[in-house]
N, C-alpha and C positions, 0 to 999 in steps of 0.2 A: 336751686337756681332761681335767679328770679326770671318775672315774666317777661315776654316775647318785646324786646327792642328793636323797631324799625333802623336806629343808626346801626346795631349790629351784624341786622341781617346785610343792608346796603353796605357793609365794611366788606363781609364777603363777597357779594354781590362785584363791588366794584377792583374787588384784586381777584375778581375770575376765581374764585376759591369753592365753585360748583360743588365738592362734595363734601366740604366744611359748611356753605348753607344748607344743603339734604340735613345733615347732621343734626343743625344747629334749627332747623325749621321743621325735621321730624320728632327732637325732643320738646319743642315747645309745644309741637300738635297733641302731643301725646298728655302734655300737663297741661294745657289748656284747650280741649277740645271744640268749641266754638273760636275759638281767634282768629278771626276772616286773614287775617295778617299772614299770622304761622302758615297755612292753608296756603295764602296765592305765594309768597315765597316758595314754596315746599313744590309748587307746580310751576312757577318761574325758572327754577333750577333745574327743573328737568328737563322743561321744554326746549327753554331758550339756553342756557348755559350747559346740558349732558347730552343736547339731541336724542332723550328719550321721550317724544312724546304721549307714547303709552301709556308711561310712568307718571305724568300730568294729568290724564283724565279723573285718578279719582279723585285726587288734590282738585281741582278745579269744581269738580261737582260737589266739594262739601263747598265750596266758597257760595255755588250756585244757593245750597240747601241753607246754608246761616245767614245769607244776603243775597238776594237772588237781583235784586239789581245792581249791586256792587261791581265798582270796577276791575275785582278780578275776575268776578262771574261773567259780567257782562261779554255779550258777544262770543262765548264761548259755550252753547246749549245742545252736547250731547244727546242723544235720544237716554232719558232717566229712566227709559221701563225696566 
């Protein structure tokens, strides 16, 4: 597979395909483990698109740990202890 595309994520993304992006954003997490990218998709789909927001915390907290100012981290500051 090649690496993590922003047009394919937003392909899912925008035909509501919520567990086609988990899919497609937990296999790239998993082959590219710093990819801020893979990461906030992976916690966009959860949050916003599965209403599981539980399921968004740790996605969101590596986005925190690889960019901590990035805008999937941002605004989103979990207690990390």
């Amino acid at each position: 597979m090649q690496g993590y595309r922003v047009d394919r994520a937003s392909a899912y993304q925008s035909a509501r395909d919520w567990q086609g992006l988990v899919r497609y954003a937990t296999a790239r997490t998993q082959a590219e483990p710093n990819n801020l990218e893979a990461w906030g998709s992976l916690g966009t789909a959860y949050s916003l698109g599965l209403n599981e927001p539980d399921k968004a915390i740790a996605p969101m907290r590596r986005c925190i740990v690889i960019a901590p100012n990035s805008a999937p981290g941002r605004g989103f500051k979990p207690d990390l202890a």
